[in-house]
C-alpha positions in Angstrom: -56.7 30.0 25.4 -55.4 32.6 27.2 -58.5 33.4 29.5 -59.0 29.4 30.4 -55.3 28.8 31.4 -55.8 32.1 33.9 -59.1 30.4 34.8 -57.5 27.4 35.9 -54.3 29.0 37.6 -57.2 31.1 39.8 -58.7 28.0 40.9 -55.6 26.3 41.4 -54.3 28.8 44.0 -57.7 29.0 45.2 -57.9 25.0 46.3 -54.6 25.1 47.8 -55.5 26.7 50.6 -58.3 24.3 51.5 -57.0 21.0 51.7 -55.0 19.6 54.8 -53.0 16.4 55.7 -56.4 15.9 57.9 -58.9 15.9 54.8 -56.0 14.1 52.1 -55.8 11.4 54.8 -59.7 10.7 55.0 -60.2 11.0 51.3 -57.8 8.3 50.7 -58.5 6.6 54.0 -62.1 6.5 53.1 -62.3 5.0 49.8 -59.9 2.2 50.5 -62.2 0.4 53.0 -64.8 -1.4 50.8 -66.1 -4.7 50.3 -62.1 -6.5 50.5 -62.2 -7.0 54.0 -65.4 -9.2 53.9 -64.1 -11.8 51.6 -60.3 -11.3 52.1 -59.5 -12.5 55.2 -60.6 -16.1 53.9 -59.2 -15.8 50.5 -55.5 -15.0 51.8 -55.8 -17.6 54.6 -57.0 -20.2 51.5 -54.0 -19.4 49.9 -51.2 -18.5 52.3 -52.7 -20.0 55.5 -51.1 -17.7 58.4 -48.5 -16.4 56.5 -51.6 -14.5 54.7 -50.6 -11.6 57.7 -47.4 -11.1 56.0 -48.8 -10.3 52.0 -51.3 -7.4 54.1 -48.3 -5.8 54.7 -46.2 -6.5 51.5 -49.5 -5.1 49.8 -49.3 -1.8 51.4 -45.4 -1.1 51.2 -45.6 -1.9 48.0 -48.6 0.4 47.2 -47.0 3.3 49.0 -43.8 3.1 46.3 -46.6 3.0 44.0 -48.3 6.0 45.4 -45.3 8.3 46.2 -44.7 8.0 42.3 -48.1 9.7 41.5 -48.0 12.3 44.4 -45.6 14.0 42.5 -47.3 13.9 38.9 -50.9 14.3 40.4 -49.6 17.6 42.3 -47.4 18.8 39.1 -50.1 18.2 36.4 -53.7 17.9 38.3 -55.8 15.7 36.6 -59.1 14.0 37.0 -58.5 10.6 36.4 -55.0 10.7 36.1 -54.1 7.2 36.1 -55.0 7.2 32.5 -54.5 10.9 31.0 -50.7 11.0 32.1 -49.3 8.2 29.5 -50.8 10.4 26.7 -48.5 13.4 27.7 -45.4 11.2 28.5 -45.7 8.5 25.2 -48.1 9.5 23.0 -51.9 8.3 22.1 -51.2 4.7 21.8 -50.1 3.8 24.8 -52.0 6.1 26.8 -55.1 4.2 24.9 -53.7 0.7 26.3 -53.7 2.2 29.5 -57.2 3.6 29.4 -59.1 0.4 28.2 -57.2 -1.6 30.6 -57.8 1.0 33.5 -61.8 1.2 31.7 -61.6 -2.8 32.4 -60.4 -2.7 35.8 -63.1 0.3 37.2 -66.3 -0.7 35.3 -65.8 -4.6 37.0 -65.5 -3.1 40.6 -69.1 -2.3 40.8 -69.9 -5.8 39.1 -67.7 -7.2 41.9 -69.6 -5.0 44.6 -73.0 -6.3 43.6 -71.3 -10.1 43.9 -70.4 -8.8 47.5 -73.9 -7.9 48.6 -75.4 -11.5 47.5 -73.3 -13.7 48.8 -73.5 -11.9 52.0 -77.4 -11.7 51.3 -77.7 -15.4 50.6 -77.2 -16.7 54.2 -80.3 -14.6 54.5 -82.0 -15.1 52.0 -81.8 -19.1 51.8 -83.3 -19.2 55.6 -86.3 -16.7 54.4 -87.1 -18.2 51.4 -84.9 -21.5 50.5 -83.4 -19.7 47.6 -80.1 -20.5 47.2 -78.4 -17.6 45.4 -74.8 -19.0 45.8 -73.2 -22.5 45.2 -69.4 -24.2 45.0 -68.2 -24.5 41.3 -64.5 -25.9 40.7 -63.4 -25.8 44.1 -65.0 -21.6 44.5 -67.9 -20.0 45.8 -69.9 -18.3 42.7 -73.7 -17.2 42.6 -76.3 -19.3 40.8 -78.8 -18.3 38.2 -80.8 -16.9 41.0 -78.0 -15.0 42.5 -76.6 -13.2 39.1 -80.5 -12.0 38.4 -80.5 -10.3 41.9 -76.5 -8.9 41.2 -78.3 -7.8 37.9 -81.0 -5.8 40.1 -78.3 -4.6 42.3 -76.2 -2.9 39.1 -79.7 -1.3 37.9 -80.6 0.0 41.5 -76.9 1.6 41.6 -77.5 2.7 37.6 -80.7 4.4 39.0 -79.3 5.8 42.5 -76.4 8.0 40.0 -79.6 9.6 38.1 -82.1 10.6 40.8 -80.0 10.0 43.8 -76.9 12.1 43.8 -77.7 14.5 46.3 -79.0 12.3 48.8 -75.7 9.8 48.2 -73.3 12.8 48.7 -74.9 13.1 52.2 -75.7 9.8 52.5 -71.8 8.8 51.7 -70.5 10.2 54.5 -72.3 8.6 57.1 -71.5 5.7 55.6 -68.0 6.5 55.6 -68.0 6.4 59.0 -70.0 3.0 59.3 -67.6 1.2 57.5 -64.6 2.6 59.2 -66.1 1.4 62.4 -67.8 -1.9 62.0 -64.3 -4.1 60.9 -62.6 -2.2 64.2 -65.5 -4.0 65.8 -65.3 -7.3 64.1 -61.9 -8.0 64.8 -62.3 -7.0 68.5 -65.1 -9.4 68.9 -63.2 -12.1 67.3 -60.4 -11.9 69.4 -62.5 -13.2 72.3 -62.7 -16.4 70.2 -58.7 -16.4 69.5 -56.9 -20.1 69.0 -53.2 -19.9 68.9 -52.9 -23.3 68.0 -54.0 -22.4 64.7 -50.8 -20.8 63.9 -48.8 -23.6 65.0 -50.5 -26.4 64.1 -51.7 -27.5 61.1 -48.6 -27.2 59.2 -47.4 -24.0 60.9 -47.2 -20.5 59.8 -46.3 -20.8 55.9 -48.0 -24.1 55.4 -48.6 -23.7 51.5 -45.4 -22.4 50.9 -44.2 -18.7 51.2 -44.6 -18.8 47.7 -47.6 -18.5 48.2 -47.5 -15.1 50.0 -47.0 -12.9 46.8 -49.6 -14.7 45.1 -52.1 -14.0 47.8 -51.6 -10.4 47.5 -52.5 -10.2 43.9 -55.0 -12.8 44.1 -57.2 -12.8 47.7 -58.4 -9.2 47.3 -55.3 -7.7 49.4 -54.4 -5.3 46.9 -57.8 -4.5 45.6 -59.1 -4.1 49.4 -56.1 -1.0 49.2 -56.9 0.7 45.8 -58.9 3.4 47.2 -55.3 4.9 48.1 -55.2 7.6 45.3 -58.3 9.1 45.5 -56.1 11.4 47.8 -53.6 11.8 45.7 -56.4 13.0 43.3 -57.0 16.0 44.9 -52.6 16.9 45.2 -53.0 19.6 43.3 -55.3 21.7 46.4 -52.9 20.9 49.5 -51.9 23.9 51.2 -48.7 21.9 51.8 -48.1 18.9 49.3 -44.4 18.5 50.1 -45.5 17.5 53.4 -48.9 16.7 53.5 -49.1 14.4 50.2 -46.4 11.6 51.3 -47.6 11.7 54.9 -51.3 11.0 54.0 -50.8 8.7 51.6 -48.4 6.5 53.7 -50.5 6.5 56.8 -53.5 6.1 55.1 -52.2 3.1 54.0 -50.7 2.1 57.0 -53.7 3.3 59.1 -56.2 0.7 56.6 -53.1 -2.3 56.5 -53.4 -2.3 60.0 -57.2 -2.6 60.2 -56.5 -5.5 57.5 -54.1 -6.9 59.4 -55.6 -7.5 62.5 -58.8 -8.5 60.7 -56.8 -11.5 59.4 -55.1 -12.0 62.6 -58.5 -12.2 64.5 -60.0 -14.5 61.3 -57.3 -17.1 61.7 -57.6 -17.2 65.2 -61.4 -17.8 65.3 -61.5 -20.2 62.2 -63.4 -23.3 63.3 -62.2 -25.9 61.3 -65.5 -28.5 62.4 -67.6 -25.1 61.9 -66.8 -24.5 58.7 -66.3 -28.0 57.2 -63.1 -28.6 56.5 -60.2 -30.8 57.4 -57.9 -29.3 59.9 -55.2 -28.1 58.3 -56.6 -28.0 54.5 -56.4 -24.5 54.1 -57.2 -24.5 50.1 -60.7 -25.7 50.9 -62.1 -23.0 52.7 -62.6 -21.2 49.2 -65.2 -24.2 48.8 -66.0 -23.8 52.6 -69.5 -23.6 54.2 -68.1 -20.2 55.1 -66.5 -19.0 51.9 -69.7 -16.7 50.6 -69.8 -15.2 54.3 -66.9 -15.9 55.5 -66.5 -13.2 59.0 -70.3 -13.8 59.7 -70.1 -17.7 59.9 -66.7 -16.5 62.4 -68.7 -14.5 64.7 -72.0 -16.9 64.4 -69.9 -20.3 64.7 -68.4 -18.4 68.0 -71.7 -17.4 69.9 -71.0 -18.8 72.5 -67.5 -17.4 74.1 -68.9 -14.1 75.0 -72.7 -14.2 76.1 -74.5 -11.1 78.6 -77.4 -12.6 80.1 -79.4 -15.3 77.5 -77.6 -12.6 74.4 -74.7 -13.9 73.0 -72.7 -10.5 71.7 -71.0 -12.2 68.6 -74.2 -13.6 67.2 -76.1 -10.3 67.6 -72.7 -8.8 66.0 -73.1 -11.4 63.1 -76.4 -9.8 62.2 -75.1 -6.2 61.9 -72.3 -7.4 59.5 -74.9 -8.7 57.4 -76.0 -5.4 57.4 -73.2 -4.1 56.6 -72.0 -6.4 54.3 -74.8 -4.5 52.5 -74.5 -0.8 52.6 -70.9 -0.8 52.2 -70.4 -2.4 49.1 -73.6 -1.1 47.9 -71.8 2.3 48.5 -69.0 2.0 46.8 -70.8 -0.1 44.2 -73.1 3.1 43.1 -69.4 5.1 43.4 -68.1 2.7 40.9 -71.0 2.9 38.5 -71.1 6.6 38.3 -66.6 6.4 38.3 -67.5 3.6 35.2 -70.0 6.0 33.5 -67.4 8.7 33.6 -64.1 6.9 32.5 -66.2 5.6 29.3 -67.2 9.4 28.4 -63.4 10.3 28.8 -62.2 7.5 27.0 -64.7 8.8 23.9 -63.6 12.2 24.4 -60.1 11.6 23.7 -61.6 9.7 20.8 -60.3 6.2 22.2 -64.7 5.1 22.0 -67.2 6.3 19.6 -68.4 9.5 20.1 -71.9 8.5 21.0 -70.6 7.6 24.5 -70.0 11.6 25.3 -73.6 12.3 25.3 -75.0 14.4 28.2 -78.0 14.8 28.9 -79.6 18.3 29.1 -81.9 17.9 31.9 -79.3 15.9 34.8 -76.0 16.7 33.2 -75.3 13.3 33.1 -73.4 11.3 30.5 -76.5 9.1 30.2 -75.5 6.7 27.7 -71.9 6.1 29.2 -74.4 5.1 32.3 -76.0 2.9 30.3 -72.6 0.8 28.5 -71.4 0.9 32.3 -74.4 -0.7 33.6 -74.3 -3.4 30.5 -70.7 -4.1 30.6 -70.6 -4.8 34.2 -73.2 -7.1 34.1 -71.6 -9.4 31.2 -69.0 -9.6 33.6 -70.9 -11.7 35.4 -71.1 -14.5 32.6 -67.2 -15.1 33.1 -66.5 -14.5 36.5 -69.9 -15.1 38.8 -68.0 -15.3 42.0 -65.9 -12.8 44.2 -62.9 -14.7 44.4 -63.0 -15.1 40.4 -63.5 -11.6 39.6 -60.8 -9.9 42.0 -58.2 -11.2 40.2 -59.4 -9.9 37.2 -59.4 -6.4 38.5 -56.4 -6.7 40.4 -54.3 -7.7 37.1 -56.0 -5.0 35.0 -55.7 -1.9 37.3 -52.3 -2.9 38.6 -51.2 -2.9 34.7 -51.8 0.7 34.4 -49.6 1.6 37.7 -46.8 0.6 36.3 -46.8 4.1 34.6 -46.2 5.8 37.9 -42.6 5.5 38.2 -41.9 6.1 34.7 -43.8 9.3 34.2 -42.1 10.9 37.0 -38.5 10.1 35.0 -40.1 11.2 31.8 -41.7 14.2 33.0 -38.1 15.5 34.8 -36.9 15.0 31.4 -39.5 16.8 29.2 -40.8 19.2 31.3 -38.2 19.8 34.0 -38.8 23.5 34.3 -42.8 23.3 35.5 -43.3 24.0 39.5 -43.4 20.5 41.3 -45.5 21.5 44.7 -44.1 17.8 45.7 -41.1 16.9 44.7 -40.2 13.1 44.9 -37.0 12.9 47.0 -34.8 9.6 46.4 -37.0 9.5 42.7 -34.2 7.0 41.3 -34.7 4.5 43.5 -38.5 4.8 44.1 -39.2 4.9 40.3 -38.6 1.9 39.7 -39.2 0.3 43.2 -42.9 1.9 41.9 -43.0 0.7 38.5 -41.3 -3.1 40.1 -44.1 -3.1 42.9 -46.6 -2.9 39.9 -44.8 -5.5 37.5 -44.9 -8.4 40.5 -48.5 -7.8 41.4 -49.3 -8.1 37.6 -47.2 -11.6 38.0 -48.2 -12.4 41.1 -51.4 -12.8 39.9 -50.9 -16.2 38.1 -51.4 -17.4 34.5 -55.0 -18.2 35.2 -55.8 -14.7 36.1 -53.2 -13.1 33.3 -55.1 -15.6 30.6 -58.5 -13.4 31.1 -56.4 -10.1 31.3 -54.0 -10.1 28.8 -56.7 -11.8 26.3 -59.0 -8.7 27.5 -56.6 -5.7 27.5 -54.9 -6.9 23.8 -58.1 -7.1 22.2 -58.4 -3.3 22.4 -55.3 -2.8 20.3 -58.4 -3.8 17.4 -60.1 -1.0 19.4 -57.2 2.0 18.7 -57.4 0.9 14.8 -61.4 1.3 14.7 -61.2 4.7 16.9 -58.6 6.7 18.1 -55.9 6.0 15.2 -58.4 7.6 12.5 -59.6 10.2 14.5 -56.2 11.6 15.4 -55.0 11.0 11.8 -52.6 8.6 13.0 -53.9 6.1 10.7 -56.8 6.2 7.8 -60.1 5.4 8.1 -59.4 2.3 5.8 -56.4 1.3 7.5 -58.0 1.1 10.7 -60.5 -1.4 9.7 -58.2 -3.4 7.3 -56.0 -4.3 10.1 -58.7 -3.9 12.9 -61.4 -6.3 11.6 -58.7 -9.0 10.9 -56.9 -8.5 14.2 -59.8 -9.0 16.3 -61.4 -12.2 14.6 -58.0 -14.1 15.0 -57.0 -12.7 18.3 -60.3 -14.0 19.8 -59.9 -17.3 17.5 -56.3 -18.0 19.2 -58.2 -17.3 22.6 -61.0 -19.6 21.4 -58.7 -22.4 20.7 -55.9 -21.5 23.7 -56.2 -23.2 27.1 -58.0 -23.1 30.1 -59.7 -21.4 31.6 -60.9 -19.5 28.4 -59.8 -21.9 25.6 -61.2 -25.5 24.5 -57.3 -26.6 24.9 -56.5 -27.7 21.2 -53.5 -25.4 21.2 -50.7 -25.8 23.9 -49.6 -22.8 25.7 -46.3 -22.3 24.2 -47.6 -22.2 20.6 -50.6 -20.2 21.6 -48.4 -18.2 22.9 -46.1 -18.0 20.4 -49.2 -16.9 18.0 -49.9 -14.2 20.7 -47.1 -12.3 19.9 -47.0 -12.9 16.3 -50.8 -11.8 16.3 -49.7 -8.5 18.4 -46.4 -7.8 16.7 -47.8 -8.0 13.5 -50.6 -5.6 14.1 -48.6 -3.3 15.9 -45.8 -3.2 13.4 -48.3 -3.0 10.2 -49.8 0.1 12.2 -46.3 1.9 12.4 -45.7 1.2 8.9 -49.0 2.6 7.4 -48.8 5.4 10.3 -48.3 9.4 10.0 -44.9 10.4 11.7 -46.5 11.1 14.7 -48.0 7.8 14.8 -45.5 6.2 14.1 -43.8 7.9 17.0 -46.5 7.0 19.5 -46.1 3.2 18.5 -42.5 3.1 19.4 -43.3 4.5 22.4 -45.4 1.8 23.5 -43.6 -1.5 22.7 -42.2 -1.6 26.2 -45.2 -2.7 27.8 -46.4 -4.9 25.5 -43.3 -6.8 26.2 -43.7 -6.6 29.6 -47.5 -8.3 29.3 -46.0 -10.7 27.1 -43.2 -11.9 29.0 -45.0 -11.9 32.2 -47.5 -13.7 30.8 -45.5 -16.8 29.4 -43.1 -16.6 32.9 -46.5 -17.2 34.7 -47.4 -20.2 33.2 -43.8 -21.8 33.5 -43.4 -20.5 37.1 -44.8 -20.9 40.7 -47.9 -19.7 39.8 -49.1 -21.3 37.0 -50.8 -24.7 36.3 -48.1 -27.2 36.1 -47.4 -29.6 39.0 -43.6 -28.9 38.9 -42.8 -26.2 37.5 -39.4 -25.5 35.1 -39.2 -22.2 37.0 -39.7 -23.0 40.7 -39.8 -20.0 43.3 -37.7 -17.9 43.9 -36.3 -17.7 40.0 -39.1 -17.1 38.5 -39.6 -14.0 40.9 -36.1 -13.2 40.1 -36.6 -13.5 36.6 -40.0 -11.2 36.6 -38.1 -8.5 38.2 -35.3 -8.4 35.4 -38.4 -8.4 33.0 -39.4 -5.5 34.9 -36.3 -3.6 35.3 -36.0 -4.1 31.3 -39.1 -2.5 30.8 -38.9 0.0 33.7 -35.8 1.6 31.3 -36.9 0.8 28.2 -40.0 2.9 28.9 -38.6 5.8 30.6 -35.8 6.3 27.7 -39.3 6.0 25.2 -41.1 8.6 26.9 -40.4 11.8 24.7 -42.3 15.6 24.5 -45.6 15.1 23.4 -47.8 17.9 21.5 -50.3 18.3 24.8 -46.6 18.2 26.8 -45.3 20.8 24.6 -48.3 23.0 25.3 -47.8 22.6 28.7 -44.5 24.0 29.1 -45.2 27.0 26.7 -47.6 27.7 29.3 -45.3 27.2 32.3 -48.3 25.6 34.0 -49.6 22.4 34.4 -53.3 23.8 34.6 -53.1 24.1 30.6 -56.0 22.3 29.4 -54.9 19.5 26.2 -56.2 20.1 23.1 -59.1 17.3 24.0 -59.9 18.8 27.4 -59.7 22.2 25.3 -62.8 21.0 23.4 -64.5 19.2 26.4 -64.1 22.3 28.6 -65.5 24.3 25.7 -68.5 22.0 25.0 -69.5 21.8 28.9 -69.2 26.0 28.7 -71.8 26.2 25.6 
């Protein structure tokens, strides 16, 4: 033990001499522009009309609090894929299992939602070439047909193949690209400019014509927040700055800033070019541009719909510009697509390593190195995601809702962690920590609420059904819970969990039982599992399960506020804006210090501070490092 805790502090003061705010700033900087900005722009102005410029920048102030949480974990306690290995050192196995399948969720959809990207791009294309149509309008929302999901489906195998044979060439190949897409929405906007209306921020029912309701909900809902999650990728890599006190908070704030502005004018420059006659729709009926002409190409129909304001000679420069986004509506997503798949792959053989998914799933093979058969459920899993959510603007509220679940950690780690290991070195230390813990953990809580029942109805029904999951895997394994136990209360659980869904409302029920009893039987279904787990647990499971009640009442509650408030399906709501915001951000501040006061010292915590470092490996990563070595 002794030799691989000096192996890690050797490395550790080895890599933080290498990285500078220059290199944290482009490795957050780079990952967060992806496929959002193609499909955002149009999304946020169908739901917030002009006001849509405000939620870019509530989306990025809101994911700095988020960010400045994890600098000072990520730089205390390095850890690849962090996100999910901190709640098992600040509460315990259980919850740091609800964290991981909802953060497994979240990642292994992104490169399902990249492959959407490329096709409905690709179809403008496509349909002129061939007369295929690979996209069509279904409830009021662009989605791909039969035709389209089988090319997606070749899409997720061509990234499944890429991260076997193709890693060298993609690590070079990445950062070219990195540049390209940096580049090309600079451009876009620019160009659009030249087509600018200003009477489309006056008219047509003015700046907040839906509402600035509606303004929080886009940023949960249009892809702003998703087009921004590339943020910690910097924070990642804390643990090598040369000077994290500095370096960390500036990098991640102006990465973010540095990206919102790029967003921001990109929305300014799409609402200023919209051509209501262009795209078919009423002047003024903002909701219908997600049913729109331009909805599955939504900047290329801008540019190509405004050929003719900026013509050299017989060339007009937009249209010639539409062609190269098509281009790049390609290679970009595609990039971060294969990213995702091999990120997917990865999060699925650490999940099984800390015994949360059978063991098969940890498999490497001998030849590549690569955990081949996590590829594989990576590559299936993504593409049953396209049964449910065949569209863009479906599926990015889906990953929203599950990834923003697991940030509400953030703020409450850094509390617990002060607490239970207060003594190990903190390169960044988190000035002003008790008011941005919770602003952190809040920013999370609202973006979770923000994104409406019908979006929390897929989520909550997805990220509770792996409680089933902890009683079939991880409870045994740890000897939290017997073999037997597990699957007396895991089998049941699941088969009337997914009845209750079955029979709940829309979008994912047949609408027999209404919402408040469904709900009601929600949280009898989760209570009851969870409490029969703590009673036939071992002390330290039982530990572990009080730790984590906190959040499930924060899904809960959210949940049943979003379908009474502004943002669920009734016509009048009983909890009209702004009380039901008001009300979502008690619920959060409730849960905010519930969970830091249930945060204790862990076993893998307690090994940590014996060691004084946070370089320690856990007793899991002990194994894994071991297994890697032999």
């Amino acid at each position: 033990m002794e030799d691989r805790v000096r192996y890690f502090e050797d490395a550790d003061r080895k890599l933080k001499r290498e990285l500078g705010f220059q290199q944290l700033f482009f490795l957050s900087f780079g990952s967060i522009i992806g496929s959002g900005w193609l499909f955002a722009a149009l999304a946020g102005a169908a739901i917030a009309g002009p006001a849509a410029l405000l939620s870019w920048v509530i989306g990025a102030v809101l994911l700095i609090f988020v960010g400045l949480n994890y600098a000072e974990t990520s730089c205390m306690i390095p850890r690849s894929g962090s996100v999910v290995r901190y709640p098992h050192l600040t509460h315990g196995g259980f919850l740091g299992f609800i964290m991981s399948w909802s953060f497994m969720l979240g990642t292994v959809t992104v490169t399902a939602i990249e492959a959407l990207a490329v096709v409905q791009y690709a179809s403008v294309y496509v349909r002129d070439w061939t007369g295929v149509e690979l996209t069509t309008v279904r409830e009021g929302v662009a989605v791909l047909t039969g035709a389209g999901i089988v090319l997606a489906v070749l899409l997720m195998i061509l990234f499944f193949v890429v991260n076997i044979f193709g890693v060298r060439f993609f690590g070079e190949f990445n950062r070219w690209v990195s540049w390209w897409k940096t580049i090309i929405p600079v451009l876009t906007f620019v160009l659009l400019f030249f087509a600018f209306r200003a009477s489309n921020f006056t008219e047509f029912g003015g700046f907040a014509p839906r509402g600035f309701d509606n303004v929080f909900n886009a940023v949960a809902t249009a892809g702003i927040v998703f087009a921004y999650f590339g943020f910690r990728q910097g924070l990642d890599f804390g643990g090598e700055a040369r000077n994290p006190q500095r370096d960390i908070p500036a990098a991640t704030i102006l990465s973010l800033a540095a990206a919102g502005a790029i967003y921001f004018f990109l929305q300014l420059a799409f609402l200023g070019a919209l051509d209501w006659d262009a795209a078919g729709v009423n002047p003024g009926d903002w909701a219908a541009l997600n049913d729109s002409e331009w909805a599955s190409q939504p900047l290329y129909y801008a540019l190509e719909s405004n050929g003719g304001v900026l013509v050299l000679g017989a060339a007009s420069i937009l249209s010639i510009f539409a062609v190269v986004l098509l281009v790049d509506a390609a290679i970009s997503p595609a990039g971060t697509g294969w990213i995702y798949m091999g990120s997917s792959a990865r999060v699925l053989y650490g999940m099984a390593m800390h015994d949360d998914l059978p063991r098969w799933l940890t498999r490497v093979e001998d030849r590549t190195g690569i955990p081949m058969v996590a590829l594989v459920a990576a590559l299936v899993v993504g593409c049953i995601f396209f049964l449910p959510f065949p569209g863009w603007y479906i599926l990015v509220g889906f990953i929203t809702g599950a990834l923003v679940f697991t940030f509400v950690m953030g703020g409450v780690q850094v509390q617990v962690m002060r607490r239970t290991a207060p003594d190990l070195p903190r390169p960044y230390w988190l000035k002003g920590a008790a008011v941005f813990s919770p602003l952190g953990f809040l920013a999370g809580s609202m973006i979770f609420y923000w994104a409406g029942y019908e979006t929390l109805r897929g989520v909550v029904a997805a990220v509770l059904i792996g409680l089933a999951l902890y009683a079939f895997f991880q409870g045994p394994r740890r000897n939290r819970i017997s073999y037997p136990v597990g699957l007396a209360l895991g089998i049941p659980f699941a088969v009337v969990w997914l009845a209750t869904q079955y029979f709940g409302p829309a979008p994912l029920g047949n609408g027999a039982l209404p919402f408040f009893a469904y709900w009601v039987l929600c949280v009898a279904e989760v209570v009851g599992f969870v409490g029969l787990v703590w009673l036939f647990a071992s002390d330290r499971g039982r530990r572990e399960v009080k730790a984590a009640w906190w959040v499930l009442f924060l899904a809960l509650a959210l949940y049943l506020l979003s379908y009474y408030g502004t943002y669920g399906p009734l016509e009048n709501p009983p909890v009209p804006f702004p009380w039901d915001n008001l009300i979502a951000l008690a619920v959060g501040l409730v849960a905010y210090y519930w969970g830091v006061a249930s945060g204790y010292e862990t076993e893998e915590m307690r090994s940590i501070n014996e060691s004084g470092t946070g370089l320690v490996p856990t007793s899991e990563e002990e194994e894994s490092l071991g297994a890697l070595r032999d």
